[in-house]
C-alpha positions as CSV (number, residue, x, y, z in Angstrom):
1,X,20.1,6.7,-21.1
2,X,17.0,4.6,-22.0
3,X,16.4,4.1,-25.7
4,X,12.7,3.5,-25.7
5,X,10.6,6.6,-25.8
6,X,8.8,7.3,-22.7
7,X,5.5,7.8,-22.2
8,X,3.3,10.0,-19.5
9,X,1.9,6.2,-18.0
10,X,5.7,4.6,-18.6
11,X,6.9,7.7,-15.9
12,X,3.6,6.8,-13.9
13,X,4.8,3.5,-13.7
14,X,8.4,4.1,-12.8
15,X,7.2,6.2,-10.0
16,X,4.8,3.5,-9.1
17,X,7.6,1.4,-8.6
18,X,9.5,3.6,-6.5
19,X,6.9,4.6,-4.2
20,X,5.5,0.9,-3.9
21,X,9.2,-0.5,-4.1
22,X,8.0,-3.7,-5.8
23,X,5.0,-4.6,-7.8
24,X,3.9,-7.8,-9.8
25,X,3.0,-7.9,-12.8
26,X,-1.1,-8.2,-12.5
27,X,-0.5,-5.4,-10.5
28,X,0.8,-3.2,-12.8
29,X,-2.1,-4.6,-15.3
30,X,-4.6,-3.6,-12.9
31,X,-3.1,0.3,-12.4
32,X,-2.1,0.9,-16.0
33,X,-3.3,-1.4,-18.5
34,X,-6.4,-3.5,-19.3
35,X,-6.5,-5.8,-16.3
36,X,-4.4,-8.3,-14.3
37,X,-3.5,-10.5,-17.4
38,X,-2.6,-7.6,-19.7
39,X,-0.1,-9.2,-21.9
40,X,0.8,-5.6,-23.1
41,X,2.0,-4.4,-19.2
42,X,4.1,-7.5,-19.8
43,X,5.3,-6.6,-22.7
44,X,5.9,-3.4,-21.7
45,X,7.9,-4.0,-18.8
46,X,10.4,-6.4,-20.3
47,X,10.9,-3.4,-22.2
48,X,11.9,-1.8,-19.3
49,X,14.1,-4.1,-18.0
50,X,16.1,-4.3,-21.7
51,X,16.7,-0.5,-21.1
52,X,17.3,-1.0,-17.2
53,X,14.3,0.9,-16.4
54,X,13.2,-1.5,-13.9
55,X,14.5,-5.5,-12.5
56,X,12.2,-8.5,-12.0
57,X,12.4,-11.8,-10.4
58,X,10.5,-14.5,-9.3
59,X,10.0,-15.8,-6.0
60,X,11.0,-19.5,-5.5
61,X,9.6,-19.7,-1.9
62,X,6.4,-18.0,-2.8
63,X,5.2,-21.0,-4.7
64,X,5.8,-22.8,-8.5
65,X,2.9,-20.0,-10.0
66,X,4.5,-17.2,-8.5
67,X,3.9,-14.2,-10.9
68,X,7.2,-11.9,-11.4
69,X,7.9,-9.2,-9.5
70,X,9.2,-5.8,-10.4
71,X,11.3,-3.4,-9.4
72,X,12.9,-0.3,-10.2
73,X,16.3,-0.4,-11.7
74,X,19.4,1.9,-12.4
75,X,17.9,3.6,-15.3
76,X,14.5,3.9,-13.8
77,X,15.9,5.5,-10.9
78,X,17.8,7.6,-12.8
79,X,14.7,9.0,-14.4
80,X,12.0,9.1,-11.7
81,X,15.1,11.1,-9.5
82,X,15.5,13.6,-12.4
83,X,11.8,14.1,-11.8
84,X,12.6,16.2,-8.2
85,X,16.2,17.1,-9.9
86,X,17.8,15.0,-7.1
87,X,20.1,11.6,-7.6
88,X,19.2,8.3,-7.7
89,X,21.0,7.7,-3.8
90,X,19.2,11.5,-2.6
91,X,15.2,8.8,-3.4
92,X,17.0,6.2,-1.7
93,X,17.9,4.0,-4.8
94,X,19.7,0.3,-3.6
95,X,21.7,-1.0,-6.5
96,X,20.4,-5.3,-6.5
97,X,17.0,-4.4,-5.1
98,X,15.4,-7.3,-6.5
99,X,18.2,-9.6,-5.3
100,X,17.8,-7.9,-1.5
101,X,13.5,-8.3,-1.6
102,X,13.7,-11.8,-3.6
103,X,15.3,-13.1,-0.4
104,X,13.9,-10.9,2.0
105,X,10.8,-11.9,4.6
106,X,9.4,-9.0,4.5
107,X,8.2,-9.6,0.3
108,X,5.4,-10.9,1.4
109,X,4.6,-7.7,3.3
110,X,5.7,-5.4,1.0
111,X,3.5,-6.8,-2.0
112,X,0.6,-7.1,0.3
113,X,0.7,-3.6,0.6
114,X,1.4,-2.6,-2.8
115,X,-2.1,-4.5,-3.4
116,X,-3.7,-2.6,-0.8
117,X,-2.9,0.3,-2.9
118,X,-4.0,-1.2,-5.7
119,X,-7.5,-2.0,-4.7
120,X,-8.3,1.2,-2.9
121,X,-6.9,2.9,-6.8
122,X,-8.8,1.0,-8.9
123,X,-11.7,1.2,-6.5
124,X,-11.5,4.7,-6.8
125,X,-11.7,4.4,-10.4
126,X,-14.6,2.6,-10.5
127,X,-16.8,4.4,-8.3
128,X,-18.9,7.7,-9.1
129,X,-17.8,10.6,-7.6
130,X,-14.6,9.1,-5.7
131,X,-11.2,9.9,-5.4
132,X,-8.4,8.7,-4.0
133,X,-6.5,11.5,-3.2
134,X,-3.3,10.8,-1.5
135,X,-1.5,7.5,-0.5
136,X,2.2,8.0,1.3
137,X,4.4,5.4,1.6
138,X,5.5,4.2,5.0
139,X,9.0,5.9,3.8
140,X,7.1,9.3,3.5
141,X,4.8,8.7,6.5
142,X,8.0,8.2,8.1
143,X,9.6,11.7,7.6
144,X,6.3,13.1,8.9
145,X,5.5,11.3,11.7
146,X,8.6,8.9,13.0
147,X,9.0,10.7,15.6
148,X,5.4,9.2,17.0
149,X,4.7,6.1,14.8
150,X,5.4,3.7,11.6
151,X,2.4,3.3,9.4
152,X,2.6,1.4,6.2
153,X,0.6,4.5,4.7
154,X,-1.5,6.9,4.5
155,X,-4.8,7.5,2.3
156,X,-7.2,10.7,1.8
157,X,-10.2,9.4,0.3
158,X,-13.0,11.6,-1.2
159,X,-16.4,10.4,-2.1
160,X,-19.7,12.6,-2.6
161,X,-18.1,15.7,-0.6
162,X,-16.8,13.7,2.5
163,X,-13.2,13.7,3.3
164,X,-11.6,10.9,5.0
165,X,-8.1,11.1,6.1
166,X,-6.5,7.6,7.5
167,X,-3.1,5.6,8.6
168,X,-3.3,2.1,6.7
169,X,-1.7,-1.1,8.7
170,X,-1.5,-4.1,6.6
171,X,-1.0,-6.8,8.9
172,X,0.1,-10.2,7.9
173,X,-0.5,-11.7,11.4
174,X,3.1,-12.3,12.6
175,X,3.0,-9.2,15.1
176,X,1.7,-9.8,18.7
177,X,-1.1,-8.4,20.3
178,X,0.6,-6.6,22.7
179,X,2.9,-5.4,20.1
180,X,-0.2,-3.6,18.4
181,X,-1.6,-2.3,21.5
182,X,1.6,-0.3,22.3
183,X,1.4,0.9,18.4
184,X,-2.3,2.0,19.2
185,X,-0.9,3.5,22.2
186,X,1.7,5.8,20.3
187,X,-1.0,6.9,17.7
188,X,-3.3,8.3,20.6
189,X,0.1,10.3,21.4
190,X,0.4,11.8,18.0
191,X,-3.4,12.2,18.0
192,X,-2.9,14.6,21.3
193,X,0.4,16.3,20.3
194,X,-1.5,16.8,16.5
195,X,-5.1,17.8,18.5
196,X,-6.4,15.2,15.5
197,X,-8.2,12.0,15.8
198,X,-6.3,9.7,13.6
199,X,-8.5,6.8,12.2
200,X,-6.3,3.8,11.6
201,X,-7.6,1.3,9.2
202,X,-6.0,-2.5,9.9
203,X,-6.0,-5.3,6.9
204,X,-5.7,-8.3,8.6
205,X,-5.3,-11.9,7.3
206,X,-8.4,-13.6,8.3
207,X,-11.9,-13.4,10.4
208,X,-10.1,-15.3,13.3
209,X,-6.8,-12.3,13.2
210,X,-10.1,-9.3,12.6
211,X,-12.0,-10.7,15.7
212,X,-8.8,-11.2,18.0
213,X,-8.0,-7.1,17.3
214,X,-11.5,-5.9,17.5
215,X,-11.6,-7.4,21.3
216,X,-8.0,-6.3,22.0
217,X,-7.3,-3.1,20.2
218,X,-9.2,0.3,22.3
219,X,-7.9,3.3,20.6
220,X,-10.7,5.6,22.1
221,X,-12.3,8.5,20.5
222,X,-8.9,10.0,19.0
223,X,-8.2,6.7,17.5
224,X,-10.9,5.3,16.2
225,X,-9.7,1.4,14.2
226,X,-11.0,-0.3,11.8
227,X,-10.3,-3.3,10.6
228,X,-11.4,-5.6,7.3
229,X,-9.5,-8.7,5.8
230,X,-7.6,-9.2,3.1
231,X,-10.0,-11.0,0.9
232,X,-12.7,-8.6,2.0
233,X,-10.9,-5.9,0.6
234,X,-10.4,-7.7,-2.4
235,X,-14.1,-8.6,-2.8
236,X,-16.5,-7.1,-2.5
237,X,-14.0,-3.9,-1.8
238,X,-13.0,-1.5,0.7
239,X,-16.1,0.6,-0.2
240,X,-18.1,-1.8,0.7
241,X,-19.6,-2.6,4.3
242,X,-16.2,-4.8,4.9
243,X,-15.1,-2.2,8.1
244,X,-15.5,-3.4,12.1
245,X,-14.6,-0.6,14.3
246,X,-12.4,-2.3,17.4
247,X,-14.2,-2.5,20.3
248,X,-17.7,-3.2,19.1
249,X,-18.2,-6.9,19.8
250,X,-22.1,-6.7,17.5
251,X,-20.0,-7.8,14.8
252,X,-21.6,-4.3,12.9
253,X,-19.7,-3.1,9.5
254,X,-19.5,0.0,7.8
255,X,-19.0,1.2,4.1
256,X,-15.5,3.2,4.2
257,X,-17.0,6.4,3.5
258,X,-19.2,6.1,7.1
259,X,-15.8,5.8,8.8
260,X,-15.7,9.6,8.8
């Protein structure tokens, strides 16, 4: 039983953690607290780990500046599972999660994406009259739609009365072309079993990685793709005219809401 009191932003956190599976600590500055170099999320979260709310490490192979990562730990699961009044095994708790992702080649991945998230949420925060509605984890976009394809998540985004419902790849370069090409493939299958056209937005590493898919990469009408960078998205934003819809070699780029 934790012996600190918990706040309404301490269980947003803890689910944050459990959704995202492992954030760093500017990360959790940026969602909850003043900015990245909030010295009260750090304080906060050592907290955490003094009541075994949550685990941290530090990455050796990431480099000597490495900021620490976080992760939820026994107690923490413990609390965000009594949330759904299921056990910490029934949300898929793994005792040593930091020791399996501190060794693991997909961290690099898996933080990536957790500051996809964080940049569309803060975004959303910053901007009149938008919201970001939804964003499932690949583990929940799994249970819906495995049975067709593996996003790394999945976004609603509202801004000024327009809807925009899309998968989220974040790509980090090491897949193949060919390998995303047969992914596009099984999202036009889901797009004509669902009778939905499916927008998949791509974060790619680099200009070079953005123009290689937006000449490979045809996912027709049902599949429209769009693809932006990963410092694009960081500056000036995902709002921003940073998206190149594959296919369209004029090099054009639209804000996200347009991508409706």
């Amino acid at each position: 039983m934790a012996t600190i009191e918990l706040t309404a932003r301490d269980l947003r956190i803890l689910e944050t953690l459990h959704l995202h599976r492992v954030l760093t600590t500017p990360q959790v500055g940026e969602l909850f607290f003043s900015g990245t170099a909030s010295r009260a999320a750090q304080r906060r979260l050592l907290g955490f780990v003094r009541n075994d709310l949550a685990e941290r490490f530090t990455p050796r192979h990431v480099g000597w500046n490495a900021p620490c990562h976080w992760v939820l730990g026994p107690e923490g699961a413990r609390v965000v599972a009594a949330q759904y009044g299921l056990t910490p095994q029934q949300i898929g708790y793994l005792p040593d999660a930091h020791l399996r992702l501190g060794a693991s080649c997909q961290l690099g991945h898996a933080t990536g994406l957790s500051q996809t998230y964080v940049r569309f949420a803060t975004t959303a925060r910053a901007t009149r009259g938008a919201t970001l509605q939804r964003w499932w984890s690949g583990a929940r976009c799994r249970t819906v739609w495995g049975h067709r394809v593996h996003p790394d998540g999945h976004l609603r985004w509202r801004q000024d009365g327009t809807t925009l419902d899309a998968f989220v790849e974040y790509d980090t370069g090491t897949e193949t072309l060919l390998r995303l090409t047969e992914k596009i493939s099984r999202y036009r299958d889901l797009a004509v079993e669902t009778r939905l056209a499916s927008p998949v937005l791509f974060v790619v590493p680099g200009p070079g990685r953005l123009t290689a898919l937006c000449r490979t990469l045809d996912g027709g009408p049902r599949v429209p793709i769009h693809v932006t960078t990963h410092s694009q998205l960081a500056y000036p934003g995902p709002t921003r005219p940073v998206w190149r819809r594959a296919g369209d070699l004029t090099g054009a780029v639209r804000p996200l809401i347009d991508l409706t």
